[in-house]
C-alpha positions in Angstrom: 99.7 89.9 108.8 100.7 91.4 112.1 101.7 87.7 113.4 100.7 88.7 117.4 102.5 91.4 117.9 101.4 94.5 120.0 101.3 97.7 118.8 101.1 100.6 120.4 99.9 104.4 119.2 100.6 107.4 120.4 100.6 111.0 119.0 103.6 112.8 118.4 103.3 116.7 118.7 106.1 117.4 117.9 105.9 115.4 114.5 101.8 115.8 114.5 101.7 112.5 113.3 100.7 109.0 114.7 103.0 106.9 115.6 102.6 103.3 115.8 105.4 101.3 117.0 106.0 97.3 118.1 108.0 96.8 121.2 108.9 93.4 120.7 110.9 94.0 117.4 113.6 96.7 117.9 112.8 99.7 115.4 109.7 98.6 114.1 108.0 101.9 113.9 105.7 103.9 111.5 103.2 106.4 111.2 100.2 108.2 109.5 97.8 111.4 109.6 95.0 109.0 111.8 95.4 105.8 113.9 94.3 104.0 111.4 96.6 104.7 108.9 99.6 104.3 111.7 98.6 100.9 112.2 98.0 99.8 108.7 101.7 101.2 107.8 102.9 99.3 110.7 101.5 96.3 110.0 103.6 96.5 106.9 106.7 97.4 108.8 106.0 94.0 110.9 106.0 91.8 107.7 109.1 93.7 106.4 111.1 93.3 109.7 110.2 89.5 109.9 111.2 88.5 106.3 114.4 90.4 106.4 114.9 88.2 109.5 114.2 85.1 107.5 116.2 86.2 104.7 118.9 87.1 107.4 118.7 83.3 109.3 117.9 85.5 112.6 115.2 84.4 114.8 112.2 87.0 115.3 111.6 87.6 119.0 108.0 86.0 120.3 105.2 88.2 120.6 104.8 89.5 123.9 100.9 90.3 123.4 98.1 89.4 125.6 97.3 86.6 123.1 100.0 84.8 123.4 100.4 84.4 127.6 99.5 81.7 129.0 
């Protein structure tokens, strides 16, 4: 469940990893050996992030994608 929320991926040489990252929730990043993978980890991060913000009473910020403009 990625809930809406862009992500973005880039490579990292330094790292030579993907890195998959979503701007709209502060520190929400992860990465893989493909794309793919980046995103799939991600994805995982998203559902992490948002629960500990339930758990936590915090609101989650909206998602900023394309999606969800009006």
């Amino acid at each position: 469940m990625n809930a809406g929320y862009r992500i973005e991926v880039a490579w990292s040489a330094d790292d030579q990893v993907w890195v998959a990252d979503v701007p709209d929730l502060p520190f929400c990043t992860a990465h893989g050996p493909t794309p793919h993978e980046a995103v799939a980890e991600v994805e995982q991060a998203v559902d992490a992030w948002l629960q500990v913000a339930q758990d936590l009473g915090r609101p989650a910020p909206p998602p900023s994608g394309l999606a969800h403009r009006a």
